[in-house]
N, C-alpha and C positions, 0 to 999 in steps of 0.2 A: 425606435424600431420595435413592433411586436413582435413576439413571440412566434406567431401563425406566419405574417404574410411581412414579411420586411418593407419598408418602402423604399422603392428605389432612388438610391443617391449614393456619391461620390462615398460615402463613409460604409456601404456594402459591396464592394468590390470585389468579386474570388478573381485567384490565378490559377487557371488548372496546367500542373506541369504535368505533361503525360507524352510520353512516345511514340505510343498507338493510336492512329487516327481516328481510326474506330470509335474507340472509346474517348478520346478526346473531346471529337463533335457529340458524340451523344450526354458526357457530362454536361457541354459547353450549352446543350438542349436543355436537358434538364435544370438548369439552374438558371437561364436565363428565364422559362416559364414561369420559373415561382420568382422573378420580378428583382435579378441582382444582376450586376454589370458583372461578365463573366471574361475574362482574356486569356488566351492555352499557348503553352508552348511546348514544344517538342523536346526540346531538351538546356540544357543550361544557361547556351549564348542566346538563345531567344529569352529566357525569362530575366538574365540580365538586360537588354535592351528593354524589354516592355518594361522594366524596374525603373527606367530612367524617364520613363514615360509618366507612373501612375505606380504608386503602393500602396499595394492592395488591403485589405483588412485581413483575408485570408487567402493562404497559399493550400490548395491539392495537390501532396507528391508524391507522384511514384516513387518507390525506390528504384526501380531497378530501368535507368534512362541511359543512352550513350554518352561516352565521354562524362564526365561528372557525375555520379551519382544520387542518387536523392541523398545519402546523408551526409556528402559534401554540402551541398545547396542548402541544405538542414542547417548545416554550422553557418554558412555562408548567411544565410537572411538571419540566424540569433546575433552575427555579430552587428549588423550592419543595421537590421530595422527592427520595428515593435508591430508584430503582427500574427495572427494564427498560425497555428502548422496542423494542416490533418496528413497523418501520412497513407497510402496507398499499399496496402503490401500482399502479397500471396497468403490465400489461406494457410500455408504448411508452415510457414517462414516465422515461428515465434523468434528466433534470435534479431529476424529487422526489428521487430515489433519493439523486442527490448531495447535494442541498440535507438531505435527511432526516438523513445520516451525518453531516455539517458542522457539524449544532446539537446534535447528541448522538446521536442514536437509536444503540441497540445493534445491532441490523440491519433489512433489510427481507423482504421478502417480495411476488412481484408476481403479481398475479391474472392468472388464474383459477389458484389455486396446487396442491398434490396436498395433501392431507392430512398424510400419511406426511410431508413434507419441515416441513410447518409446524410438526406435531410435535414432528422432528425440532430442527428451530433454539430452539426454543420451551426444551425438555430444555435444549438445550446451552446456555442461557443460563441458566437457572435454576443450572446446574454452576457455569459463571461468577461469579455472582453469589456463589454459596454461598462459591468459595473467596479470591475477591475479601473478601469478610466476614470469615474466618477470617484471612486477612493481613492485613486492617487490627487488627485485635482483636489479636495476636499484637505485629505493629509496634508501636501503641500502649504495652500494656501491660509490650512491653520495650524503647521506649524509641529504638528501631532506626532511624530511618524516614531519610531520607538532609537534614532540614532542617538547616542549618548553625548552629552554636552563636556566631553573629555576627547583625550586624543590617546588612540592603540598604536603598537607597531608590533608586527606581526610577518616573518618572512623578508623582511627588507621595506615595507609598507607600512604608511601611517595613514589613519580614517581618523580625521580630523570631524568629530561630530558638529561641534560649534559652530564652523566654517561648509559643515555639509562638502565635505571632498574627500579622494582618497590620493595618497599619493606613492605615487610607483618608488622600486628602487633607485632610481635612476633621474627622479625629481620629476618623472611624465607624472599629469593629472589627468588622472581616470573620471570618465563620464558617467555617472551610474545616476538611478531616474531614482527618485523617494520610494519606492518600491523597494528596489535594489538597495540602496542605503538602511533602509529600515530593516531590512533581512541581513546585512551584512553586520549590523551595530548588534542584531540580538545573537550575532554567531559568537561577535569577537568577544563580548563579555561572557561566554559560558564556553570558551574555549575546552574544545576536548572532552563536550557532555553531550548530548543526543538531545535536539532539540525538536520536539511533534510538529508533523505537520498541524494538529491542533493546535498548538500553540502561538505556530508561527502562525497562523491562517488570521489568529485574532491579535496580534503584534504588528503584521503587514497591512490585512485587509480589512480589520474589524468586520470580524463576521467570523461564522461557523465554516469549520471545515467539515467537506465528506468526502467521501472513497472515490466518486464521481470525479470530481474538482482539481486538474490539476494544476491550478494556478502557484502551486508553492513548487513543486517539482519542477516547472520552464522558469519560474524567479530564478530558482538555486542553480539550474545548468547556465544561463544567462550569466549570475554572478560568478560561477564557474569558469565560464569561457573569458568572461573580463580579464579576470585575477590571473589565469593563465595566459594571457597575451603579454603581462607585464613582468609574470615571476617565472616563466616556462615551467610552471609546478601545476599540472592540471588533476592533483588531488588535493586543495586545500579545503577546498567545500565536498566534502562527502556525505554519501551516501549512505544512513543508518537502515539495514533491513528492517522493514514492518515497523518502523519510530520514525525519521525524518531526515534531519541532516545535523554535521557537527564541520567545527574550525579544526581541521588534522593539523594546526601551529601552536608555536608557542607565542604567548601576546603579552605582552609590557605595556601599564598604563607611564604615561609621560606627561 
C-alpha cells in the first residue's frame, strides 16, 4: 500500500462506528473516494455483527454511541482482535482523549475535524501497522524478539521464555503475539524500573521511537488488558509519566 493512494483490497478495510447518520454517510463518502472498503455502524450490536462478517484493519470510534460506548468497544476489539483504533471525540473532551489513549486507541481525532488531517492520520496508521506486521513476522520467524530463555513468576504467573508462553494462576495459557511477549520479557527482567518508550521501541520493534508513534503505548495496554483478565490486577503494566512503562510486581527467576 502507498502512502498517497492505498489500493484497494481486503487488508484496507475501515469500520466507521458512529451514531449520526449524518456524519456516518459522509465519512462512509469520504473514504470510500480515496479507494478503501469502508462499513459503518450505528452503534455496538451492529459493529459486532459486521465483526463476524469482515475485520477490518481499522476501526472509526466515536465515543459517545447508545448503549455501549466507544470505550467499552475500545476494550472490547483490544481484547478480541489486532487492528487500529482512531477514536472520534469532542473538541472540549480532553479527559476521552486520555482515557481513549489509556485503553489502547492508536490515536484520536476531535470534531468537527478537516478532512485532509483525518486522512492524514488514518494513512499514517495504516504505514504503522503495515510495518509493525512486517517486524513481527521477521522477529518471529527469526527468532529475535528480546523474551528471555528462562522462566519468571510474577503475581501468581510464569512467562516461560524458552517455551514462548505465559501461564496464568490457575494453569490458563495466555495468547500473547511476539510483540506482546517481547515487551513483556523486557518488563519482567527490570522489574519495578521505568522502561523508555525508546527503548522498548528498539527491543520490540527494532526501530526508532518518536513522540508521533504510538505503537509501544497500544502493545503495553494490550499486555495490560491480558495480564488483567487472568490476575484481576489491572496495574501490573503501568504507566511511567514522560519515561514509558514498568512491571508494578515482584518477579522470581525459576
Amino acid at each position: 500500500m502507498c502512502a498517497d493512494s492505498p489500493t484497494p483490497n481486503e487488508s484496507s478495510r475501515i469500520l466507521v462506528v458512529e451514531d449520526d447518520v449524518l456524519a456516518r454517510e459522509t465519512l462512509q463518502a469520504l473514504l470510500t473516494k480515496e479507494g478503501w472498503h469502508v462499513d459503518t455502524a450505528g452503534d455496538g450490536i451492529e459493529m459486532r455483527a459486521l465483526l463476524e462478517e469482515n475485520i477490518p484493519s481499522i476501526v472509526l470510534m466515536d465515543v459517545h454511541l447508545p448503549g455501549e460506548d466507544g470505550f467499552e468497544l475500545t476494550r472490547f476489539l483490544r481484547d478480541h482482535h489486532e487492528l487500529g483504533i482512531i477514536m472520534l471525540t469532542a473538541k472540549s473532551d480532553l479527559i476521552d482523549r486520555v482515557v481513549g489513549l489509556e485503553i489502547g486507541a492508536d490515536d484520536y481525532v476531535t470534531k468537527p475535524y478537516q478532512p485532509r488531517e483525518l486522512l492524514a492520520r488514518i494513512k499514517s496508521l495504516f504505514r504503522r501497522l503495515e510495518v509493525n506486521a512486517e517486524t513481527e513476522a521477521i522477529t518471529s520467524a527469526n527468532g529475535t524478539s528480546s523474551v528471555p530463555a528462562t522462566q519468571y513468576r510474577f503475581s501468581g504467573c510464569v512467562l516461560d521464555g524458552e517455551r514462548r508462553k505465559l501461564v496464568g494462576p490457575n494453569g490458563e495459557l495466555l495468547n500473547l503475539t511476539t510483540s506482546e511477549l517481547s515487551l513483556l520479557g523486557a518488563l519482567v527482567q527490570n522489574p519495578h524500573a521505568a522502561l523508555s518508550r525508546v527503548d522498548l521501541m528498539q527491543l520490540v520493534y527494532h526501530r526508532e521511537w518518536n513522540s508521533t508513534d504510538r505503537s509501544i503505548d497500544v502493545l503495553a495496554a494490550k499486555v495490560r488488558r491480558k495480564l488483567e483478565g487472568i490476575t484481576g490486577d489491572a496495574s501490573l503494566v503501568r504507566s511511567v509519566r514522560g519515561v514509558g512503562y514498568e512491571l508494578a510486581a515482584s518477579v522470581e527467576e525459576i
